[in-house]
N, CA, C and O of each residue as an XYZ file, in Angstrom:
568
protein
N      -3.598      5.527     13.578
C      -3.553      4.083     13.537
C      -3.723      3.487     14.929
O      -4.407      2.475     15.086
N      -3.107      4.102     15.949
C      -3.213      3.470     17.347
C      -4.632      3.282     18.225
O      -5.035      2.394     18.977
N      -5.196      4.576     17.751
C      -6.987      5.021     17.766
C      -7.766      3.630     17.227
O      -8.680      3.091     17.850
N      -7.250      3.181     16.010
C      -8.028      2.138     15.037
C      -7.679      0.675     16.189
O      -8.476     -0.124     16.682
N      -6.044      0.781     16.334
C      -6.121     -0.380     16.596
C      -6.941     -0.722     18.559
O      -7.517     -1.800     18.702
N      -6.886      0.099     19.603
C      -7.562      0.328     20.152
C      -9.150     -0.160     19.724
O      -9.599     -1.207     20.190
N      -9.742      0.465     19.042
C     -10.947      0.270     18.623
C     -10.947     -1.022     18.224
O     -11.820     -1.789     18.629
N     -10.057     -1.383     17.459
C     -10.197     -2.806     17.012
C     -10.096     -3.594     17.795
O     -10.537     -4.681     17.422
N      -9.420     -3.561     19.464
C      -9.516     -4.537     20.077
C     -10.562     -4.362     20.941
O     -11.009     -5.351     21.522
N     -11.024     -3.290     21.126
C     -12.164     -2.879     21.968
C     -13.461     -3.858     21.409
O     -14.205     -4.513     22.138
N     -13.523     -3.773     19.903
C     -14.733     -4.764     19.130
C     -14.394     -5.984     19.435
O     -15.416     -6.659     19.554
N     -13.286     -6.693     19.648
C     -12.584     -8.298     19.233
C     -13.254     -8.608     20.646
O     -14.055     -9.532     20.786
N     -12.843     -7.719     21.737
C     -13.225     -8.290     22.909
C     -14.622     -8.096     23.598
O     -14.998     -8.738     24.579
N     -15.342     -7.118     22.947
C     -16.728     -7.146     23.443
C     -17.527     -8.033     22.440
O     -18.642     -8.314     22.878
N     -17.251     -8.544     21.218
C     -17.832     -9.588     20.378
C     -17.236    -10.851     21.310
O     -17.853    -11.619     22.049
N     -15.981    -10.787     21.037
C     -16.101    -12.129     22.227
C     -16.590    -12.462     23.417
O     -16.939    -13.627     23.608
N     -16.681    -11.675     24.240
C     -17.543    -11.995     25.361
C     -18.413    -11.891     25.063
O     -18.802    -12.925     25.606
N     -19.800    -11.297     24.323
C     -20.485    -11.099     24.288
C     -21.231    -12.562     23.275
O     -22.367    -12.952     23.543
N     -20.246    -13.338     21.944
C     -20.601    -14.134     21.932
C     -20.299    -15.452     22.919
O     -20.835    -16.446     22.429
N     -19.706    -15.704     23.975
C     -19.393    -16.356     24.826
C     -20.808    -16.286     26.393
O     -20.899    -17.058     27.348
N     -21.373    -15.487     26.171
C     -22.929    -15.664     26.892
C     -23.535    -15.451     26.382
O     -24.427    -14.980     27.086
N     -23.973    -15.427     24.809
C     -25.352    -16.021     24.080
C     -24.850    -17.383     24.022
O     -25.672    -18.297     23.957
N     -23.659    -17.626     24.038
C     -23.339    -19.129     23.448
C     -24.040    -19.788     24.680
O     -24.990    -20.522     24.409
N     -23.743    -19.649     25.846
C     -24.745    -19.950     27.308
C     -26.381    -20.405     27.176
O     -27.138    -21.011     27.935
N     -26.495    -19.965     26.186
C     -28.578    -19.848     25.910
C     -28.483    -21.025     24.880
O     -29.327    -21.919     24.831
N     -27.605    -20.967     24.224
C     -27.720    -21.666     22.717
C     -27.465    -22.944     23.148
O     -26.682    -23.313     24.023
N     -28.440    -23.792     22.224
C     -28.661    -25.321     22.152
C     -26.754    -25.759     21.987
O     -26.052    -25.074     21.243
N     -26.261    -26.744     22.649
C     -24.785    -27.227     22.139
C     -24.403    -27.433     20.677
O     -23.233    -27.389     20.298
N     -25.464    -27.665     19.858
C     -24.734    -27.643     18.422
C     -24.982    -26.309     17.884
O     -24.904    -26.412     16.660
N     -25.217    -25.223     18.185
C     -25.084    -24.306     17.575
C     -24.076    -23.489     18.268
O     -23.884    -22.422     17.686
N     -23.324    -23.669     19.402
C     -22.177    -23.103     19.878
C     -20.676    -23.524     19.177
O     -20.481    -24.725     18.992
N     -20.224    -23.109     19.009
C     -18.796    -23.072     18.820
C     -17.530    -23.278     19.457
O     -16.649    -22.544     19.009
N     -17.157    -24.103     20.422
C     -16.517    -24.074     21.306
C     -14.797    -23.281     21.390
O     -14.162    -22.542     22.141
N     -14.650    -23.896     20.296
C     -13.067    -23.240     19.425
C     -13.209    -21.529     19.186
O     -12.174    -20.885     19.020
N     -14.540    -20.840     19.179
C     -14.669    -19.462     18.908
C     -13.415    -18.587     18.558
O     -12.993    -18.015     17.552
N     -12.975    -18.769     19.997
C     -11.246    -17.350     19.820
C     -10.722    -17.509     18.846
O     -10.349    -16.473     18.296
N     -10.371    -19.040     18.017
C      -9.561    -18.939     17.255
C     -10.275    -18.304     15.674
O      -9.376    -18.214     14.838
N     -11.105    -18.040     15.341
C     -12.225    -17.205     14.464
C     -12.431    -16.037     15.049
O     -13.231    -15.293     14.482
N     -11.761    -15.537     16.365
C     -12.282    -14.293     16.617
C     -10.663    -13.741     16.064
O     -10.520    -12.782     15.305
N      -9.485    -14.595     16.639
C      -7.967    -13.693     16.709
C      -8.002    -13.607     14.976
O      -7.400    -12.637     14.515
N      -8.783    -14.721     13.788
C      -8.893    -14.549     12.642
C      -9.163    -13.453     12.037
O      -8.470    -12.902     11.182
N     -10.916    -12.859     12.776
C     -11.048    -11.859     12.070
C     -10.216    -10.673     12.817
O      -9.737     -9.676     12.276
N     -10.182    -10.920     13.772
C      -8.636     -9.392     14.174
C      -7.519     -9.251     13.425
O      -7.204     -8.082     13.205
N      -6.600    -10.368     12.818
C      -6.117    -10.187     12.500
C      -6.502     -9.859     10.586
O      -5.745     -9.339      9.767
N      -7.506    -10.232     10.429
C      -7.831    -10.128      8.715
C      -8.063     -8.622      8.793
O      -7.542     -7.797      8.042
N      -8.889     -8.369      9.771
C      -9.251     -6.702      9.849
C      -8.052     -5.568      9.898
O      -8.135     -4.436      9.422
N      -7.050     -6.072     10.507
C      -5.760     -5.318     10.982
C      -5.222     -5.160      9.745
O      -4.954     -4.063      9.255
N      -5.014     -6.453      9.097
C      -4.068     -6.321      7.563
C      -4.833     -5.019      6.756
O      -4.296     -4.004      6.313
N      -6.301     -5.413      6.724
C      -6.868     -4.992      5.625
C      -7.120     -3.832      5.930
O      -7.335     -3.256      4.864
N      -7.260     -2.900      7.029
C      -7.048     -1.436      7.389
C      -5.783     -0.842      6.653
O      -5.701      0.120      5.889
N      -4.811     -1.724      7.128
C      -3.218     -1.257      6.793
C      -3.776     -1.045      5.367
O      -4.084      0.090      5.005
N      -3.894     -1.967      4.662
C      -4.013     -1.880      3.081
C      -4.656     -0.594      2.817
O      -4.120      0.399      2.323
N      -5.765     -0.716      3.170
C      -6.675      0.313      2.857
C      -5.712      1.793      3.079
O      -5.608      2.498      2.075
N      -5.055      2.242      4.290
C      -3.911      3.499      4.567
C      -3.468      3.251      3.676
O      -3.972      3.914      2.769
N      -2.607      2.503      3.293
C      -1.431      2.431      1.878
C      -2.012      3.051      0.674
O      -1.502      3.904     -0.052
N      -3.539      2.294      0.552
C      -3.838      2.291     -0.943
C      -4.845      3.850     -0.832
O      -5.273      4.251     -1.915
N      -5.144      4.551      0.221
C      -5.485      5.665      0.287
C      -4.406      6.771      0.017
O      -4.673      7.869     -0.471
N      -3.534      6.480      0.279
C      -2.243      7.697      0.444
C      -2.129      7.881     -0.874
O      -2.165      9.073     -1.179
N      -1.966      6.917     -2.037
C      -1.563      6.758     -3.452
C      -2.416      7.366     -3.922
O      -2.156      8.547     -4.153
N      -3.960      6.796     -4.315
C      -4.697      7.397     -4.891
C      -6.114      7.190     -4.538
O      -6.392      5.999     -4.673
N      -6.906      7.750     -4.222
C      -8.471      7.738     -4.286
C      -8.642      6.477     -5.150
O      -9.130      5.497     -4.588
N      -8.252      6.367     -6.629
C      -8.545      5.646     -7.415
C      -7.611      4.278     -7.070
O      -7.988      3.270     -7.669
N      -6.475      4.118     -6.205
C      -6.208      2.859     -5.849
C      -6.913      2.667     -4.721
O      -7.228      1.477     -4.710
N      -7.421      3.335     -3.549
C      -8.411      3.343     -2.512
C      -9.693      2.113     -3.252
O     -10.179      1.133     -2.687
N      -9.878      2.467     -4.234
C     -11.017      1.987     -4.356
C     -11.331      0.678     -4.699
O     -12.177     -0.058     -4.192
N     -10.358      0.409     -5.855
C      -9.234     -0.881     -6.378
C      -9.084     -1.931     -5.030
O      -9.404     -3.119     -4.990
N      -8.563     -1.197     -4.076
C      -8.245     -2.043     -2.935
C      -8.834     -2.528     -2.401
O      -8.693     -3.704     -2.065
N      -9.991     -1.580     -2.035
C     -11.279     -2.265     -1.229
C     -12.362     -2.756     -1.746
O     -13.237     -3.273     -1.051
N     -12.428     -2.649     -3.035
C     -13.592     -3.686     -3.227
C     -12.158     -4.554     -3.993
O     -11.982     -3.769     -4.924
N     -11.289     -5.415     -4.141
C     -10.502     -6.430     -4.674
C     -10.201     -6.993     -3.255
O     -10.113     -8.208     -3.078
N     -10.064     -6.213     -2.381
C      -9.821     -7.020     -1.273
C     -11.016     -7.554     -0.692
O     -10.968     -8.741     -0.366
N     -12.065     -6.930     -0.498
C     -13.416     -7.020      0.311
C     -13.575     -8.666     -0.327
O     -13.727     -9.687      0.342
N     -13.465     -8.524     -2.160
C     -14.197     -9.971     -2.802
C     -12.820    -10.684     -2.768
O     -12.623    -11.552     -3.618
N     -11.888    -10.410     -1.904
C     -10.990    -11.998     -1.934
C     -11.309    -12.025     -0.487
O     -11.228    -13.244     -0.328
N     -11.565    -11.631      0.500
C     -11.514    -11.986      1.796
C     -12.730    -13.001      1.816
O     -12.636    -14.169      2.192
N     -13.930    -12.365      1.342
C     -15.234    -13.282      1.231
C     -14.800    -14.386      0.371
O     -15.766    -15.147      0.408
N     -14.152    -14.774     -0.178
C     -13.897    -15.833     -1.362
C     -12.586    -16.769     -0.012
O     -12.688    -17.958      0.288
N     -11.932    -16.189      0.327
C     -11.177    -16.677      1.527
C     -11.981    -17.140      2.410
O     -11.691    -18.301      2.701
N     -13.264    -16.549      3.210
C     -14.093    -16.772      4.299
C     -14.618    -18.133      3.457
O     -14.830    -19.247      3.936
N     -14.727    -17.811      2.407
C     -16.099    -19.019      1.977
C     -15.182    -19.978      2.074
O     -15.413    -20.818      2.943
N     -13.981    -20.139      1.297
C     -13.233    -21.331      1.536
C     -12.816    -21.959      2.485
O     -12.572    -23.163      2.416
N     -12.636    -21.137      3.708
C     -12.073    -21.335      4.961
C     -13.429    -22.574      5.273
O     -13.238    -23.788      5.203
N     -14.874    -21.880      5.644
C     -16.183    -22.637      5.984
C     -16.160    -23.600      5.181
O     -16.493    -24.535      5.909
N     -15.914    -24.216      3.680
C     -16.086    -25.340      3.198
C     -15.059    -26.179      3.579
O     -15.344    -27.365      3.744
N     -14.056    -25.855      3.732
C     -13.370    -26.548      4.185
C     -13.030    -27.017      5.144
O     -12.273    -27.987      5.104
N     -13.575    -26.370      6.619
C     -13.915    -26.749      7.496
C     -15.050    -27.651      7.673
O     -14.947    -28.637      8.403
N     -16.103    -27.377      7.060
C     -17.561    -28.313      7.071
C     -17.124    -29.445      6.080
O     -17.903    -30.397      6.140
N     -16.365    -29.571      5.417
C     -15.596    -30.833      4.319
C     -14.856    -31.790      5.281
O     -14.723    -32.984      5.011
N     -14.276    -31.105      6.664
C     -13.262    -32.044      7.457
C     -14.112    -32.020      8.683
O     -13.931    -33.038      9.351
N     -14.820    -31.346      9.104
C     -15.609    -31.728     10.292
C     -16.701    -31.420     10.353
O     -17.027    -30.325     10.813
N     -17.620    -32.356      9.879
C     -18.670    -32.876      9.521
C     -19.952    -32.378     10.419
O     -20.935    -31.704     10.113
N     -19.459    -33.105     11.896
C     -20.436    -32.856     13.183
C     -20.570    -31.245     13.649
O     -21.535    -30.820     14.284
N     -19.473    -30.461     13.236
C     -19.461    -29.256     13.650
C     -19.863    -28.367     12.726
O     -20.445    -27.396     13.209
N     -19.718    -28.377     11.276
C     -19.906    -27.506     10.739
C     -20.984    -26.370     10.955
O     -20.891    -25.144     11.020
N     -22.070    -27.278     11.043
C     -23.542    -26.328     11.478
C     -23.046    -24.911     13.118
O     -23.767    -24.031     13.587
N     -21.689    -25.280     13.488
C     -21.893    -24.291     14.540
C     -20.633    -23.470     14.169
O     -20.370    -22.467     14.833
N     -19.881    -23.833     13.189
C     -18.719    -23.122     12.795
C     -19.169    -21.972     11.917
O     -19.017    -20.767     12.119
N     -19.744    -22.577     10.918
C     -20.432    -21.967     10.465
C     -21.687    -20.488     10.975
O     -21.893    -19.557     10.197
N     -21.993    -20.529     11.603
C     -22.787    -19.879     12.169
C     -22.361    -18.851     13.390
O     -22.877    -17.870     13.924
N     -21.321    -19.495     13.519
C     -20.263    -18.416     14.834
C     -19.210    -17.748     13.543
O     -18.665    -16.672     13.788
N     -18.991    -18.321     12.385
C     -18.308    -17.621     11.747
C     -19.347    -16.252     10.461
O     -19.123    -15.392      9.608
N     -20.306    -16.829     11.074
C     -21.036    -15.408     10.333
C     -21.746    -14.654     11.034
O     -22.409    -13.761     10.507
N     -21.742    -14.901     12.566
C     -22.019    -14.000     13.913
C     -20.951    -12.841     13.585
O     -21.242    -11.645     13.559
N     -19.540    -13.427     13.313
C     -18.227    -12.838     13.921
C     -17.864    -12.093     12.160
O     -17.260    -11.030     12.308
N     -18.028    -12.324     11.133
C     -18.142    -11.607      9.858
C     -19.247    -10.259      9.951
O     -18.906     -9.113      9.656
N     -20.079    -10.489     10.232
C     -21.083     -9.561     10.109
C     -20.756     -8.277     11.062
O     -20.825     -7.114     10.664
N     -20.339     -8.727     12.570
C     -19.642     -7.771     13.199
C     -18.877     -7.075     12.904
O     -19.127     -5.870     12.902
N     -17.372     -7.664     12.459
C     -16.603     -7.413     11.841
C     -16.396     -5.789     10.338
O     -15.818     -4.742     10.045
N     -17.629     -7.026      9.850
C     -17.788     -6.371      8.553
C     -18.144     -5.182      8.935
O     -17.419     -4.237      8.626
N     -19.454     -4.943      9.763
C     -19.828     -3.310     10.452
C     -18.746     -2.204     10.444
O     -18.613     -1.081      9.959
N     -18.014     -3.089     11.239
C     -16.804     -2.248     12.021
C     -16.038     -1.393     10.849
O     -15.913     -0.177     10.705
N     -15.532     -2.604      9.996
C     -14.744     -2.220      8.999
C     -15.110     -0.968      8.008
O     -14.207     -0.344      7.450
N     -16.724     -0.586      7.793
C     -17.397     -0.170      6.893
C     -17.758      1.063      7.359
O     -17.937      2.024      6.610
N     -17.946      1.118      9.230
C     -17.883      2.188      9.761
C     -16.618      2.887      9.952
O     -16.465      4.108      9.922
N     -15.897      2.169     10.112
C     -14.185      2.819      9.942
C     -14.095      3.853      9.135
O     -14.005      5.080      9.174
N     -14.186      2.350      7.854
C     -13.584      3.775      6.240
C     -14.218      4.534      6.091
O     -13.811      5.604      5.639
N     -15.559      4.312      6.419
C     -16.595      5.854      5.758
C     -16.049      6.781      6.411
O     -15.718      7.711      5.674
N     -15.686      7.009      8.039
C     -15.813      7.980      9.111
C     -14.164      8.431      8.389
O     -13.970      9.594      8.033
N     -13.115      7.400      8.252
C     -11.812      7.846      8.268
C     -11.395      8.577      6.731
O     -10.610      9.514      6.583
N     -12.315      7.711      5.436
C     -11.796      7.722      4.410
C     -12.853      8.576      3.742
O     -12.456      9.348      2.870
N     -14.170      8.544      4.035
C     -15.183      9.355      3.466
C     -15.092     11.078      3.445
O     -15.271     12.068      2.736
N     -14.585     10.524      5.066
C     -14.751     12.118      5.781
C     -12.979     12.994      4.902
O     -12.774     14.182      5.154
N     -12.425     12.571      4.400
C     -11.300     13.129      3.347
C     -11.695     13.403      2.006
O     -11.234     14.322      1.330
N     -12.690     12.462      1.581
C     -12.678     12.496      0.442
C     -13.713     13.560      0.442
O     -13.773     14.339     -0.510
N     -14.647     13.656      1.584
C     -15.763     15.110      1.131
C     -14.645     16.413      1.091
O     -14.562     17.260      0.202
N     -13.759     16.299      2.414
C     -13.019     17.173      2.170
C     -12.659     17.782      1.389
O     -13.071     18.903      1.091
N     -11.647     17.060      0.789
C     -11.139     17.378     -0.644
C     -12.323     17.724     -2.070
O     -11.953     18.147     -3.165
N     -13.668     17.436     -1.712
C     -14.150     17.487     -2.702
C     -14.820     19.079     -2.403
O     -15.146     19.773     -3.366
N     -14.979     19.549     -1.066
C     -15.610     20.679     -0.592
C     -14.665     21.784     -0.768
O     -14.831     22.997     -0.889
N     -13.761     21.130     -0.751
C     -11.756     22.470     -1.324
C     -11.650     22.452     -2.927
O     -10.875     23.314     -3.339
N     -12.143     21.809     -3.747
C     -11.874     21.463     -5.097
C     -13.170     22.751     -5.406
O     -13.197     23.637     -6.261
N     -13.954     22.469     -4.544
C     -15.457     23.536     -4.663
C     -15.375     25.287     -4.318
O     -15.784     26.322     -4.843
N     -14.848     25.023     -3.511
C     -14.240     26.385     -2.995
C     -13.393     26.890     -3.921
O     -13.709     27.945     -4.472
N     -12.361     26.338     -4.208
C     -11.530     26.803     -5.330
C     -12.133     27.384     -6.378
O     -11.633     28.213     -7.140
N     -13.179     26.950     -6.403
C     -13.402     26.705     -8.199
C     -14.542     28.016     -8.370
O     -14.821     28.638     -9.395
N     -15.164     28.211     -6.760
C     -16.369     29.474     -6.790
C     -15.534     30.645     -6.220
O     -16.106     31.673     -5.860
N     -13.997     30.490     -6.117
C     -13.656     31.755     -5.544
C     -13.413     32.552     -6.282
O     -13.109     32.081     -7.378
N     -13.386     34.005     -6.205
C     -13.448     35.036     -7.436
C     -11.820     34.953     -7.343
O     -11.147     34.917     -6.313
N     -11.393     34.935     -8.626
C      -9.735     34.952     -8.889
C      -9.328     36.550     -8.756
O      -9.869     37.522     -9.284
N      -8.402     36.501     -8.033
C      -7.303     37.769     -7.290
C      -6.666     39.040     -8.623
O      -5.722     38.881     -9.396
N      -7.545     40.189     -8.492
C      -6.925     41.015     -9.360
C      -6.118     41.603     -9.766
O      -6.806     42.563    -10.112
N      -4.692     41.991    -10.175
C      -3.659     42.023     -9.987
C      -3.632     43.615    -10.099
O      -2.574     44.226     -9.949
């Protein structure tokens, strides 16, 4: 977990700086000025939803799976609401909230997708390469 969270801040802060001098090039309405507070967002949405994901891995493969795609389609259903409702109350900005908030999703999302495969994939071949072995080994003659 300490590895993840490391990594996770290692991404939070090279997406942020890194969107903080394209924002430099970019016309003023397509910058974002407020950024951090959409960046500490997705750090912290990412942090929860790792945790979840450990929890719901330990139980079962089959709640693993439950979790992450039920969570994946409420976070996007959360993101979407968050952007309408922001572009519903601030009108002049939306066009750059919007657009720094799907700079900072898409990153995000990478991260997250490279995580589980590497952390959660790489178990589940495991276990599926030991279930294999088992099953071709000649049984012990007594």
């Amino acid at each position: 977990m300490n590895k993840f969270i490391l990594q996770l801040i290692a991404v939070t802060f090279i997406t942020g700086v890194a969107y903080f001098f394209i924002g430099q090039s970019l016309p003023s309405k397509f910058f974002f000025e407020n950024y951090l507070i959409i960046l500490i967002l997705f750090f912290v949405i990412t942090l929860l939803f790792h945790l979840g994901l450990q929890k719901s891995f330990e139980k079962s493969s089959k709640d693993f799976v439950r979790y992450y795609m039920g969570a994946t389609g409420a976070k996007l259903l959360v993101f979407l609401f968050i952007i309408l409702i922001y572009a519903f109350l601030n009108k002049e900005k939306a066009v750059s909230f919007a657009l720094t908030f799907f700079f900072f999703y898409l990153i995000f999302t990478v991260f997250e997708v490279s995580i589980a495969t590497k952390l959660f994939g790489k178990h589940t071949a495991d276990a599926k390469a030991k279930k294999i072995i088992e099953q071709d080994a000649p049984s012990e003659i007594n």
